[in-house]
C-alpha positions in Angstrom: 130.2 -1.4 -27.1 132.1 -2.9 -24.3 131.8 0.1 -22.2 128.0 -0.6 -22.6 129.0 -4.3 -21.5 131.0 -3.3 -18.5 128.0 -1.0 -17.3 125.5 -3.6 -17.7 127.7 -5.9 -15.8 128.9 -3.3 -13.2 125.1 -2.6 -12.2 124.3 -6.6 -12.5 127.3 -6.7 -9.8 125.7 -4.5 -7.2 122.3 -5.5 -7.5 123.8 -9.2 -6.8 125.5 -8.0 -3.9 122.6 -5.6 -2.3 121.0 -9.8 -2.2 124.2 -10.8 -1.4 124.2 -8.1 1.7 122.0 -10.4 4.0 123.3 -13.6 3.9 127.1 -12.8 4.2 129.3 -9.2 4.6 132.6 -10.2 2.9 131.0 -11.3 -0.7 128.5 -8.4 -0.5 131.6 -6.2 0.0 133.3 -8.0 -3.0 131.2 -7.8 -5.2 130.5 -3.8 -4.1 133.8 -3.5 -5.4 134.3 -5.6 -8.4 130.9 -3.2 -9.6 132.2 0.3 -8.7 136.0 -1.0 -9.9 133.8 -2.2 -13.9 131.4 0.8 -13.6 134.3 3.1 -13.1 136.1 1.6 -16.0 133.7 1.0 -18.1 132.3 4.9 -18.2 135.4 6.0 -18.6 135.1 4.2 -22.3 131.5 5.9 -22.7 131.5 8.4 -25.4 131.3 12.0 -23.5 127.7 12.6 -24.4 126.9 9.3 -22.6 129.0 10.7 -20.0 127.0 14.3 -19.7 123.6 12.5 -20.2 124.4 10.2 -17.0 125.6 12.7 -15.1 122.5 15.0 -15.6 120.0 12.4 -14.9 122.0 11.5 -12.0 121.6 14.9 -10.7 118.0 15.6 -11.8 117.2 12.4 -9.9 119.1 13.7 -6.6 117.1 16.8 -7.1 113.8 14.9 -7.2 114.5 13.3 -4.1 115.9 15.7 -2.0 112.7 17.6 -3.0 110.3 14.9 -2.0 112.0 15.0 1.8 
């Protein structure tokens, strides 16, 4: 459950920072990091088929795009 948490969190982080982004670099940038430091973390907790399901919609997605260019 807290790996769920820290995903959540981790992906609430960036999307504040991509606002974040226009007004001012150096909180954008913080916040960048505290997202990829808690999304790193917290799928590290994710049970491995969590892990394999991300990782293939993660590359199905790449493959939809790169297909669309």
């Amino acid at each position: 459950m807290l790996s769920l948490v820290l995903l959540f969190f981790a992906f609430t982080v960036i999307v504040l920072g991509h606002r974040l982004h226009h007004l001012d670099e150096v909180y954008a940038m913080a916040l960048y990091s505290l997202g990829l430091l808690s999304g790193i973390w917290g799928f590290s907790l994710v049970p491995s088929t969590i892990q394999l399901t991300m990782g293939v919609l993660a590359i199905g997605c790449l493959q939809i795009e790169s297909r669309q260019k």
